[in-house]
C-alpha positions as CSV (number, residue, x, y, z in Angstrom):
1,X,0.0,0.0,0.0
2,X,2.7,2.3,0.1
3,X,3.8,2.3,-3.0
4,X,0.1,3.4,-4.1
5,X,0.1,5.8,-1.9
6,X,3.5,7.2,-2.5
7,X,2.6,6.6,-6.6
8,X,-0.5,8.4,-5.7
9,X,1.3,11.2,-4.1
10,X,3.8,11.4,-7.8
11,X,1.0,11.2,-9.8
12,X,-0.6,14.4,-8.1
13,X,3.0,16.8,-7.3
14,X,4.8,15.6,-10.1
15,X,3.2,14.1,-13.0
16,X,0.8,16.8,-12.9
17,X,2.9,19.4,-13.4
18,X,5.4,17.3,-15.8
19,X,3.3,15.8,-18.2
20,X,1.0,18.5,-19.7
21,X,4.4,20.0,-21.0
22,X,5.8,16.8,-22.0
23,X,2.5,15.9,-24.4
24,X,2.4,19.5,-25.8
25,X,6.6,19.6,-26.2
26,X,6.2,16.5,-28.2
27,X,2.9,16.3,-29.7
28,X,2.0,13.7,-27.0
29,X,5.1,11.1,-28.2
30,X,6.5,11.3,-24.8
31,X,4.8,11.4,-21.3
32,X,5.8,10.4,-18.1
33,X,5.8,7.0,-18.0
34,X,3.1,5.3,-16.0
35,X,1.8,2.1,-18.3
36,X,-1.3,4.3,-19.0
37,X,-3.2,6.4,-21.9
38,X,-3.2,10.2,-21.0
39,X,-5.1,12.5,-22.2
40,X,-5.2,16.6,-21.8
41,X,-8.5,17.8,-20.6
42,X,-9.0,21.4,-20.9
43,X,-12.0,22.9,-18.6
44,X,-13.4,26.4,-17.4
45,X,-13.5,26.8,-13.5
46,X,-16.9,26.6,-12.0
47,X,-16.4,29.4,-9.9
48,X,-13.3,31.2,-11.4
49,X,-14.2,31.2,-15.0
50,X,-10.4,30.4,-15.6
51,X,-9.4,28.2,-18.1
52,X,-7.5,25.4,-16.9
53,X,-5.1,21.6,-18.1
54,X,-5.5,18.7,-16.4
55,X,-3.7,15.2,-17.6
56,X,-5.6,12.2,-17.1
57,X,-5.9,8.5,-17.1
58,X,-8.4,7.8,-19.7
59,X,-9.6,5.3,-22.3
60,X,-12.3,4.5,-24.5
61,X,-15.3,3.0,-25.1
62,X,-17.5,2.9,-28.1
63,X,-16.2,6.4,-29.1
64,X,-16.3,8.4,-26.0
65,X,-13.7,9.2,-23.7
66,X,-13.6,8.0,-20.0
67,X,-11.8,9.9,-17.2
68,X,-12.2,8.3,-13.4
69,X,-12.4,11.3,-11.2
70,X,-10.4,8.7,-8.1
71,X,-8.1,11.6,-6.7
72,X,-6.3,8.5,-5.5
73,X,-8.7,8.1,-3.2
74,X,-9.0,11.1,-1.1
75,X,-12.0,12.4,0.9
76,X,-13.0,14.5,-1.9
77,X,-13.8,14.9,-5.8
78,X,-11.5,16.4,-7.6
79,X,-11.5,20.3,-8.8
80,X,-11.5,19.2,-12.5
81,X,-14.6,16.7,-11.5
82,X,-16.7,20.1,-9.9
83,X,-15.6,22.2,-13.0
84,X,-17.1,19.4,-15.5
85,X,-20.4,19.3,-13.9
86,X,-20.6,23.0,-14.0
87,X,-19.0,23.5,-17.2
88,X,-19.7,20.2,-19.2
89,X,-18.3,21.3,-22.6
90,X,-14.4,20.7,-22.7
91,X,-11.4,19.7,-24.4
92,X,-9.8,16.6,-24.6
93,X,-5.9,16.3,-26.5
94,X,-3.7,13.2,-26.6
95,X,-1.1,11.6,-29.0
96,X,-1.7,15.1,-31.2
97,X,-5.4,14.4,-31.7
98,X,-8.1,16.8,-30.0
99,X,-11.5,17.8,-30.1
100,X,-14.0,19.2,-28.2
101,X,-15.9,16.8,-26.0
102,X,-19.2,17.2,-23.5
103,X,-18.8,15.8,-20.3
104,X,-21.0,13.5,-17.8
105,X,-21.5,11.7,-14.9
106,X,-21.7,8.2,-16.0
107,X,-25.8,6.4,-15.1
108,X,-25.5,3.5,-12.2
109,X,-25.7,0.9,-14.8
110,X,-22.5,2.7,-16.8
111,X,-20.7,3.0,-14.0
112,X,-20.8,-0.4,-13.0
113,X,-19.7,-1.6,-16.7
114,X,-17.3,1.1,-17.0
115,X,-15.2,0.7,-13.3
116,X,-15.2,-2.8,-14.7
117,X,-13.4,-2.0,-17.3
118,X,-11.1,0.6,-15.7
119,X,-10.1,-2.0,-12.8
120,X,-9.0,-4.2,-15.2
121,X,-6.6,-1.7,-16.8
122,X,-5.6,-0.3,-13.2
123,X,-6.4,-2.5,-10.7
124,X,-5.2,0.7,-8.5
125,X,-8.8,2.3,-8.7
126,X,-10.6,-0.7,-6.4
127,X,-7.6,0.5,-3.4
128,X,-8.9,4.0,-4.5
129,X,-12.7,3.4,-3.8
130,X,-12.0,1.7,-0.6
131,X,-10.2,4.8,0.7
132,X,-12.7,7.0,-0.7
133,X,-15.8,4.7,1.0
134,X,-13.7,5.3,4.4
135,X,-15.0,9.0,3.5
136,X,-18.5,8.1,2.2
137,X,-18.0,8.6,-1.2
138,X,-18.4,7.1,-4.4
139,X,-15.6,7.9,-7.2
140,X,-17.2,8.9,-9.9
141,X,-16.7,7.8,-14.1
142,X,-16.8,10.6,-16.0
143,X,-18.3,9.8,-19.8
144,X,-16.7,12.3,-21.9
145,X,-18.5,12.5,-25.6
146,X,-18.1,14.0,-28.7
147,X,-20.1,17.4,-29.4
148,X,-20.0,16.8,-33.1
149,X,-22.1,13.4,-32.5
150,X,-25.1,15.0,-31.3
């Protein structure tokens, strides 16, 4: 468990910071290295109005994109997870590939297939929910689709 947590504390200090200039210095060719898809998701603050970059865990499923809003775990949701649901419409960049994405909370029956899915490409995020249920809350999936589908 210390290695999660101490990845877990990289992953929000370091890789954070690091990464969004990594993908844009090299059109997303080179990232930090963590065994997972990243993408760029670009949001508007709920409160601030401020544009803001946020690299992410992600992958796909039947063309949307799927962000898990775990915060490794902590007592609370994210800030990019409060901006989404305030400001759905966002950006989403990875491997030099973008477009513009509207975001939402997954339906109970999604996000039972979907953590599925996510567990078995991190097996991390089940160690995440059982911290975050020691703080009464559920992680949310975040089902990220294409504006030009509707």
């Amino acid at each position: 468990m210390a290695k999660t947590r101490f990845g877990g504390w990289v992953a929000l200090n370091v890789a954070n910071k690091v990464d969004p200039v990594l993908m844009r210095a090299t059109g997303g060719r080179v990232r930090i290295p963590n065994g997972a898809s990243t993408v760029l998701l670009t949001h508007t603050g709920a409160k601030s109005g401020t544009t803001r970059t946020t690299p992410l865990v992600y992958f796909t499923d039947a063309g949307n994109v799927i962000l898990i809003a775990s915060q490794t775990g902590k007592p609370k949701h994210p800030g990019w997870f409060h901006n989404l649901r305030a400001n759905p419409d966002v950006e989403l960049w990875s491997a030099g590939r973008g477009g513009a994405y509207r975001a939402r909370v997954a339906t109970p029956a999604e996000r039972e297939r979907l953590w599925s899915l996510a567990t078995r490409l991190y097996p991390g995020y089940d160690d995440y929910q059982r911290r975050a249920d020691a703080a009464g809350r559920r992680i949310p999936v975040v089902v990220c689709e294409p504006r030009d589908r509707a």
